[in-house]
C-alpha positions in Angstrom: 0.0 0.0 0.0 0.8 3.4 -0.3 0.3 6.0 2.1 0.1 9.6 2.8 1.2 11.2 6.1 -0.5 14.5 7.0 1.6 17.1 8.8 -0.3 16.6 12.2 1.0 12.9 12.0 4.7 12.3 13.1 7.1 11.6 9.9 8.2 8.7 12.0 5.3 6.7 11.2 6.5 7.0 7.6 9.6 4.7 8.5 7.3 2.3 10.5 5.0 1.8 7.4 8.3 1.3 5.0 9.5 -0.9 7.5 6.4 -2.9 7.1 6.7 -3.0 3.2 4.5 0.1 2.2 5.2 3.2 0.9 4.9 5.8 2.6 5.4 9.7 2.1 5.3 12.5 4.5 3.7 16.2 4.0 6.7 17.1 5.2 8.5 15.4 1.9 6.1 17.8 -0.3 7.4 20.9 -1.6 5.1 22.9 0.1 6.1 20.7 3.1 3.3 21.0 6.3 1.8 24.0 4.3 0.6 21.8 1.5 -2.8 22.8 0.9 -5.8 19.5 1.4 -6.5 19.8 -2.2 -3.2 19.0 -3.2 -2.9 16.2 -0.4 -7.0 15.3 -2.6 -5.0 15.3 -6.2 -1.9 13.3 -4.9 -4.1 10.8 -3.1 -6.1 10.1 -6.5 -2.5 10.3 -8.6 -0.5 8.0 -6.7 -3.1 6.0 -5.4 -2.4 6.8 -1.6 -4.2 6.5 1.7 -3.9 10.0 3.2 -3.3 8.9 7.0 -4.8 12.2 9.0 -6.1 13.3 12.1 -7.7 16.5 10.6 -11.7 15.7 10.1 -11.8 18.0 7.0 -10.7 15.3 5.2 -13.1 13.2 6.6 -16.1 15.6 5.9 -14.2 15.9 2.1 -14.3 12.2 1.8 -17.6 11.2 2.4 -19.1 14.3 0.2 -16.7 14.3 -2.5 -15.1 11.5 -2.6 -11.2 12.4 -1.8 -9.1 12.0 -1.0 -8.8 8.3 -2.6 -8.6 6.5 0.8 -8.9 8.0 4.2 -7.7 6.0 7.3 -8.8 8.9 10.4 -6.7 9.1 13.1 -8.7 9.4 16.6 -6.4 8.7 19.3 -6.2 12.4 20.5 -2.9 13.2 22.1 -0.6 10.5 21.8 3.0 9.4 22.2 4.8 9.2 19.3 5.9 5.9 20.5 2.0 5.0 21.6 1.0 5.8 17.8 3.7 3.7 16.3 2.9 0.9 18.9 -1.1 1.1 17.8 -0.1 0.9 14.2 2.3 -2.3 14.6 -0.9 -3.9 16.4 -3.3 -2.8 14.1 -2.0 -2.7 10.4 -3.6 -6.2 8.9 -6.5 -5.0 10.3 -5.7 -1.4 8.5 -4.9 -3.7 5.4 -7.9 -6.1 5.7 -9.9 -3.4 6.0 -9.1 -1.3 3.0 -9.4 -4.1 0.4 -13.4 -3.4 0.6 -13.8 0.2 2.1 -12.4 3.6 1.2 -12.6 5.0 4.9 -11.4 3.6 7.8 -10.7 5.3 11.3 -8.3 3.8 13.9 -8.4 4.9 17.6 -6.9 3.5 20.6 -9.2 0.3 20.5 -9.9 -0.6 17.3 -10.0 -0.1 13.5 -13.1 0.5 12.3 -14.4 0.8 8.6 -16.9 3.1 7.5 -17.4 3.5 4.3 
């Protein structure tokens, strides 16, 4: 899979992901770095085929209206460790897999990954 990373997200979970045989990109990797504007996060998504990873609910309003970006897996955790995020995505990524082989929005928070649409 590939994946998106929005700037709210750390670019440490980029390595995790890679480690974990996806590819993953950062905002922060963008030209526009953390100031990349969500309709270019929308286009890239749709281009490259990438699951845009995100904790910002815009995206999740944007997604189920329009349709982008491509794939959305929502971040709900709230404040959380770096090294508590990274841990929840070890545990959770077949199911973050599993779940996007039939859905195009899943969220993820501290218990569970849940698809929704």
């Amino acid at each position: 899979m590939k994946f998106l990373v929005d700037a709210h997200l750390p670019r440490r979970l980029c390595a995790m992901l890679a480690q974990h045989g996806h590819d993953a990109t950062h905002t922060l990797d963008l030209p526009a770095k953390n100031a990349t504007k969500d309709r270019v996060i929308n286009q890239l998504s749709f281009d490259e085929q990438r699951v845009v990873v995100s904790k910002d609910t815009d995206f999740f309003y944007s997604h189920l209206l329009q349709g982008r970006p491509w794939k959305l897996l929502l971040v709900k955790t709230g404040n959380i460790s770096t090294r508590d995020l990274r841990g929840l995505f070890e545990r959770n990524l077949p199911a973050i897999e599993a779940a996007f082989q039939t859905h195009t929005l899943v969220e993820i928070d501290r218990s569970a990954v849940k698809p929704v649409a």
